[in-house]
NUTIDO-735157 format. One line per 10 residues: their letters; for each residue x, y, z of C-alpha. Coordinates in nm, 2 decimals. Example, Ala and Ser with C-alpha at 12.3 -4.5 7.8 and 13.67 -1.06 7.14 Angstrom:
<nodes>
as) 1.23,-0.45,0.78; 1.37,-0.11,0.71 $
</nodes>
This chain:
<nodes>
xxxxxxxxxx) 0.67,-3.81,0.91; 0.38,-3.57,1.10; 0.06,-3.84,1.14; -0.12,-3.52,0.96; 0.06,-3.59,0.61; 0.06,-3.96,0.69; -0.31,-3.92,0.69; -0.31,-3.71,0.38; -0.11,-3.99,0.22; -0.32,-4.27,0.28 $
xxxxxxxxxx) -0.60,-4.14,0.14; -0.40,-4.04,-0.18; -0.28,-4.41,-0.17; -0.59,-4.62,-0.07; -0.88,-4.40,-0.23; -0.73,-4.29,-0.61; -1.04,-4.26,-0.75; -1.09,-3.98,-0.49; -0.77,-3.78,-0.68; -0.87,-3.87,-1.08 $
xxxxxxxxxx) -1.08,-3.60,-1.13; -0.82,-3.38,-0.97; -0.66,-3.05,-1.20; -0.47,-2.96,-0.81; -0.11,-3.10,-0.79; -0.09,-3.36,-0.50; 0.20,-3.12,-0.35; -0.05,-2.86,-0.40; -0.32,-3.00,-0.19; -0.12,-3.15,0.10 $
xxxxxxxxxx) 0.00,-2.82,0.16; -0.29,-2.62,0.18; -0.46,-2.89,0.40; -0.17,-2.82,0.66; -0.23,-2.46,0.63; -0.63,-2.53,0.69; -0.47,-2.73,1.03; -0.33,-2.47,1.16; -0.60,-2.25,1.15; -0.80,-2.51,1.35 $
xxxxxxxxxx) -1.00,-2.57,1.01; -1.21,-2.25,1.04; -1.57,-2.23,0.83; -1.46,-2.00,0.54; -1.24,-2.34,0.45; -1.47,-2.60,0.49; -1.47,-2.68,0.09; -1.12,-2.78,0.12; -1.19,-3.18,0.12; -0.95,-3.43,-0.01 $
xxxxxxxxxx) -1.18,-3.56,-0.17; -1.24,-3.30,-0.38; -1.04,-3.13,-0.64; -0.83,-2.84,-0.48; -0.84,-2.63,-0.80; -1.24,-2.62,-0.70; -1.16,-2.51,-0.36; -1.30,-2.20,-0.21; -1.03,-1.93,-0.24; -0.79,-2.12,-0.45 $
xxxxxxxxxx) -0.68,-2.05,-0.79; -0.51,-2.30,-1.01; -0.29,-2.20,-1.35; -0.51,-2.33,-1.61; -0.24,-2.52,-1.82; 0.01,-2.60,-1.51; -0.28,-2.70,-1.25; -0.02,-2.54,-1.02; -0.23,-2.33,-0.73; -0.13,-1.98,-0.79 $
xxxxxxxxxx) -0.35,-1.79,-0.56; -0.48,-1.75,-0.21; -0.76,-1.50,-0.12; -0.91,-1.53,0.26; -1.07,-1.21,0.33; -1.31,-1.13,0.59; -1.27,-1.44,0.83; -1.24,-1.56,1.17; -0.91,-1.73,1.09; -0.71,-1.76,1.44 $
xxxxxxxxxx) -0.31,-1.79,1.47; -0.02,-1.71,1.27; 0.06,-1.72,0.88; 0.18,-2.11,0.86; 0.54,-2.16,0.76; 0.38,-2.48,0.52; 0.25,-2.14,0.30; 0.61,-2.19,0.12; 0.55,-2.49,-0.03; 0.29,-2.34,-0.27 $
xxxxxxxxxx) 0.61,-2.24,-0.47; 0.45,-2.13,-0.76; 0.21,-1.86,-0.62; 0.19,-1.59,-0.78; -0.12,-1.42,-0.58; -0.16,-1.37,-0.19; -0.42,-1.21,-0.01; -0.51,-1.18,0.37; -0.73,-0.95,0.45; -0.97,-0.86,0.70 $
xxxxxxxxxx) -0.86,-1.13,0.98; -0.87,-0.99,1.30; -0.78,-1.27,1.51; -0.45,-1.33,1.30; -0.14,-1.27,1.45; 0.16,-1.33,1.52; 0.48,-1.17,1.30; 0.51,-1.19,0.88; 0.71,-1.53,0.87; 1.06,-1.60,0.68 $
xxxxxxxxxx) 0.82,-1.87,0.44; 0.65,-1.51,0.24; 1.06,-1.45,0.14; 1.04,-1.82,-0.05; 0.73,-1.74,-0.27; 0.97,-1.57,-0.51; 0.70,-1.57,-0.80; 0.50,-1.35,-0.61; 0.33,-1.05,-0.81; 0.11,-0.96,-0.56 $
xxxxxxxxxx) 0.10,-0.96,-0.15; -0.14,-0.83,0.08; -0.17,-0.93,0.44; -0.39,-0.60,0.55; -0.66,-0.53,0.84; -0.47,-0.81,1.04; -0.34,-0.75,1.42; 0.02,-0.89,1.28; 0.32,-0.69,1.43; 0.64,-0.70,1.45 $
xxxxxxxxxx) 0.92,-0.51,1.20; 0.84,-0.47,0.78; 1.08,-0.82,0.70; 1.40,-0.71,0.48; 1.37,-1.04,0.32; 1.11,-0.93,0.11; 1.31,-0.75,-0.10; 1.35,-1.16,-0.19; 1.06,-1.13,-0.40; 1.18,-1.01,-0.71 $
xxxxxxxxxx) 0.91,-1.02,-0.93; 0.66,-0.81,-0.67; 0.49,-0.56,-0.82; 0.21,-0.45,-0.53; 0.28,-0.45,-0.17; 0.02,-0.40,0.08; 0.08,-0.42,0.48; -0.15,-0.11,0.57; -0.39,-0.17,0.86; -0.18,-0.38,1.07 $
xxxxxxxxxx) 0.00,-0.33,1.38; 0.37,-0.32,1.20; 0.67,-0.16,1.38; 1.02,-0.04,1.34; 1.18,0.10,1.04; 1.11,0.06,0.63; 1.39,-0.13,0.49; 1.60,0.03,0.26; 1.61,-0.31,0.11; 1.23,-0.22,-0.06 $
xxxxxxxxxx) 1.36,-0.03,-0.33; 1.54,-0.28,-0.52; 1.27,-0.49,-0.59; 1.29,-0.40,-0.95; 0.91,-0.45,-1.07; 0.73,-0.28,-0.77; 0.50,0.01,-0.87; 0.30,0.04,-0.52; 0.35,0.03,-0.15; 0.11,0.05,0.13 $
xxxxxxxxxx) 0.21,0.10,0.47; -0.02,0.30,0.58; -0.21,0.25,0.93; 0.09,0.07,1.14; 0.34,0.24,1.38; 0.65,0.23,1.18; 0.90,0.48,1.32; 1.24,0.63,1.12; 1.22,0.81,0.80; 1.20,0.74,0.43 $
xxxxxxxxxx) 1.50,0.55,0.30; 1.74,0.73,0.06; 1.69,0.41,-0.16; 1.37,0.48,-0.23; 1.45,0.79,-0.44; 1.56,0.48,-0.67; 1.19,0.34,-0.70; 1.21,0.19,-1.03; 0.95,0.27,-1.32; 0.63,0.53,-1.32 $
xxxxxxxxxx) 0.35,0.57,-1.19; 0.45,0.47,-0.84; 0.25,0.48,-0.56; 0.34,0.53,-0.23; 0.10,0.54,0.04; 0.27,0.57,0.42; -0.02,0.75,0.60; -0.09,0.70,0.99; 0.24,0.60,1.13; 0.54,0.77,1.38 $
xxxxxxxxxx) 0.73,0.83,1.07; 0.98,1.12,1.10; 1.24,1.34,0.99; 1.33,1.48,0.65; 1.20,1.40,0.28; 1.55,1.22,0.15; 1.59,1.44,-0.19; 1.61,1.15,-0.37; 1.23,1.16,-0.40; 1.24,1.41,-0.63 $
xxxxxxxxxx) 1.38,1.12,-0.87; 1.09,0.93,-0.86; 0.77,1.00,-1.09; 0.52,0.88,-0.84; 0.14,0.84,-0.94; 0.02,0.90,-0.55; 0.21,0.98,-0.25; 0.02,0.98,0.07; 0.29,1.08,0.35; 0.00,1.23,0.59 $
xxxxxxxxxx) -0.02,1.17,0.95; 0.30,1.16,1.09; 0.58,1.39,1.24; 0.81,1.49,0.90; 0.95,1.75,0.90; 1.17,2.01,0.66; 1.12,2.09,0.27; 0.83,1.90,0.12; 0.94,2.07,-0.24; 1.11,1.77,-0.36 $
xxxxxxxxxx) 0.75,1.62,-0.44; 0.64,1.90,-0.60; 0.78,1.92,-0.96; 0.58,2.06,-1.31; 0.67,1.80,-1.50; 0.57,1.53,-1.33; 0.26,1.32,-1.38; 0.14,1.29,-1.02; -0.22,1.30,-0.99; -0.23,1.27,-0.56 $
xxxxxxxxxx) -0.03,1.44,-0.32; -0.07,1.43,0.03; 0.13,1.56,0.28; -0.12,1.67,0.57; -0.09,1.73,0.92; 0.32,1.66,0.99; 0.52,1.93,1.03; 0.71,2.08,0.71; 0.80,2.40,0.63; 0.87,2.56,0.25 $
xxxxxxxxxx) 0.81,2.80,0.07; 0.50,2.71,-0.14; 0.50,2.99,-0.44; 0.79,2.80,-0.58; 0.66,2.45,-0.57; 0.62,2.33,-0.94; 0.24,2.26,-1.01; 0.15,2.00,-1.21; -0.11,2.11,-1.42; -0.21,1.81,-1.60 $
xxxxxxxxxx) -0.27,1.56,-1.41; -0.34,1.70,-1.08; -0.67,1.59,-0.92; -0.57,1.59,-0.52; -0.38,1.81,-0.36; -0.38,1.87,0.05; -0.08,2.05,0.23; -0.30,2.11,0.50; -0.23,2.11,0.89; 0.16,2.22,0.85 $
xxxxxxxxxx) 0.41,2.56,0.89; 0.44,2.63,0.55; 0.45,2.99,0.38; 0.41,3.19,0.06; 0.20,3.20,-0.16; -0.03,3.00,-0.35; 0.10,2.92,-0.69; -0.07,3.10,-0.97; 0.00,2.82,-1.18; -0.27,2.60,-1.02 $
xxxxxxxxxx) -0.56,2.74,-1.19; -0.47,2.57,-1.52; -0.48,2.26,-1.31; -0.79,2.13,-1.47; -0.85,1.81,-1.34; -0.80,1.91,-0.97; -1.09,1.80,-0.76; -0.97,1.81,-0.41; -0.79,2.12,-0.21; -0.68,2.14,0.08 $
xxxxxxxxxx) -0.40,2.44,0.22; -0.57,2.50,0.54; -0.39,2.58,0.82; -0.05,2.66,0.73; 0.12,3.02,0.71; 0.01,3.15,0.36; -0.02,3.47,0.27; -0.12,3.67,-0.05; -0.45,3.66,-0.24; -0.62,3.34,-0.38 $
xxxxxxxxxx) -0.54,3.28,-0.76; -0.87,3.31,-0.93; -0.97,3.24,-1.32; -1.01,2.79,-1.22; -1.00,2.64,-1.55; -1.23,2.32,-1.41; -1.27,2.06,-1.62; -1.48,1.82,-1.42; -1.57,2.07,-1.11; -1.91,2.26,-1.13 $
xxxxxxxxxx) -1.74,2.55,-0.87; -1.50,2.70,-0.71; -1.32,2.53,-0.34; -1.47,2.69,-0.07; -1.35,2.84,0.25; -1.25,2.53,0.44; -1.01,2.48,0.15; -0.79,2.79,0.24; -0.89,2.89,0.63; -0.65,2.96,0.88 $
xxxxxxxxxx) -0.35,3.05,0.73; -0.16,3.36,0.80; -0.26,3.63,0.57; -0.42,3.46,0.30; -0.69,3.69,0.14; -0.95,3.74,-0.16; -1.28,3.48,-0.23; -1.41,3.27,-0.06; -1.21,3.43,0.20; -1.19,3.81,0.30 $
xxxx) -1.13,4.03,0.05; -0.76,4.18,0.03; -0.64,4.51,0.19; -0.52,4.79,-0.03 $
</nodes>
């Protein structure tokens, strides 16, 4: 047995009157003391004495009837090292966050695939690399994922979309390469999110995507390429769409608009033509515009039914496209 747990045994053993005000199960709290080890027991722990009730503990949270430690929140922290492989043997956590760490590293360990009552996990603003880990399609009852700001490679995992209670993923900010899997056109529920933003992702929208009622889908930022229609349906409920600055190409007078719910829209920064969709004036909740730069042609729709905009987008919402005329841009030739 390590002398560390040795240690943590002795004082269990010797000093009970230390653990009888204790709600934290004794498994509980030998196992975040090894995690606060291998950090080299940085400052944002220092509440985590023995001899002290873990459920107390700063960033801990117990289940109030099981006592069982359920979450872990470090944000904003010199924490050095890598996630600890003892982070498994809190098996009933339901809640992890690690955000804002700069000085953690290393890769996202096999021990996050155990936590399988997981709801939540966010290990964001980190410098951990390496690939997005298949086995967390383990986690069966995940509902948000969140890896953005980190320094992530390789390829999404197909794996993702059968994680049958997710309703949001964040990628966004790593250098993951490859395309959207064909999987993910089998998201389950509404009201998805799907945020992908800042990476080396390429190729093709899988059509599949046009299965998949999503909330907010931020593909922006990367080198796609081909028919971006598949997003764009009239019946859907999507309030953000953002596709900027990659490289697709469609026809936009036949993309479905959807009129209520809309509030962000930016196509901006790619090669596509056509017209602007008459139908988007009765989106009345749309805040945000953006079709700038692309290959449009044809005059602005006018008659904005607003419902919570005092006026009309302005010319940096429509400039530089190919032939796109009337206000706030130049009026249109006979």
């Amino acid at each position: 047995m390590a002398p560390f747990t040795l240690l943590l045994l002795f004082v269990f053993v010797f000093f009970p009157a230390l653990s009888f005000a204790d709600r934290c199960r004794p498994n509980d709290k030998i196992t975040l003391l090894k995690i606060k080890n291998s950090f080299s027991n940085p400052n944002v722990l220092l509440s985590w004495d023995p001899a002290l009730d873990c459920c107390g503990w700063y960033v801990v949270e117990c289940n109030e009837t099981t006592n069982h430690v359920i979450g872990l929140t470090i944000l904003y922290a010199q924490i050095s090292g890598s996630i600890p492989d003892a982070v498994s043997d809190l098996t009933h956590l339901q809640d992890l966050r690690l955000k804002k760490l700069p000085l953690l590293v290393g890769t996202i360990p096999p021990a996050i695939g155990k936590l399988t009552n997981l709801v939540s996990l966010e290990i964001s603003w980190t410098n951990i690399s390496g690939p997005v880990p298949g086995f967390l399609s383990n986690l069966q009852n995940l509902e948000y994922l969140n890896l953005s700001f980190n320094k992530l490679s390789g390829s999404i995992p197909a794996s993702l979309a059968a994680l049958p209670n997710l309703s949001g993923i964040r990628l966004d900010r790593n250098r993951l390469t490859g395309s959207i899997p064909v999987s993910f056109g089998q998201l389950p529920g509404s009201r998805l999110y799907l945020i992908l933003s800042h990476n080396g992702l390429s190729g093709e929208l899988p059509a599949s995507l046009g299965n998949v009622d999503f909330d907010t889908i931020d593909i922006s930022r990367n080198n796609f390429s081909g028919d971006a229609s598949v997003l764009f349906n009239a019946s859907k409920t999507t309030t953000t769409i953002d596709i900027s600055r990659n490289k697709f190409e469609f026809d936009f007078s036949r993309a479905g608009i959807m009129a209520g719910s809309l509030i962000t829209l930016d196509i901006s920064h790619n090669k596509i033509w056509g017209n602007i969709p008459r139908k988007i004036t009765d989106a009345v909740n749309l805040q945000f515009l953006n079709v700038s730069y692309n290959r449009l042609c044809g005059e602005i729709p006018t008659g904005w039914r607003f419902k919570y905009r005092a006026s009309n987008f302005d010319y940096s919402s429509f400039f530089h496209n190919r032939c796109l005329c009337g206000s706030p841009l130049e009026p249109c030739k006979p």
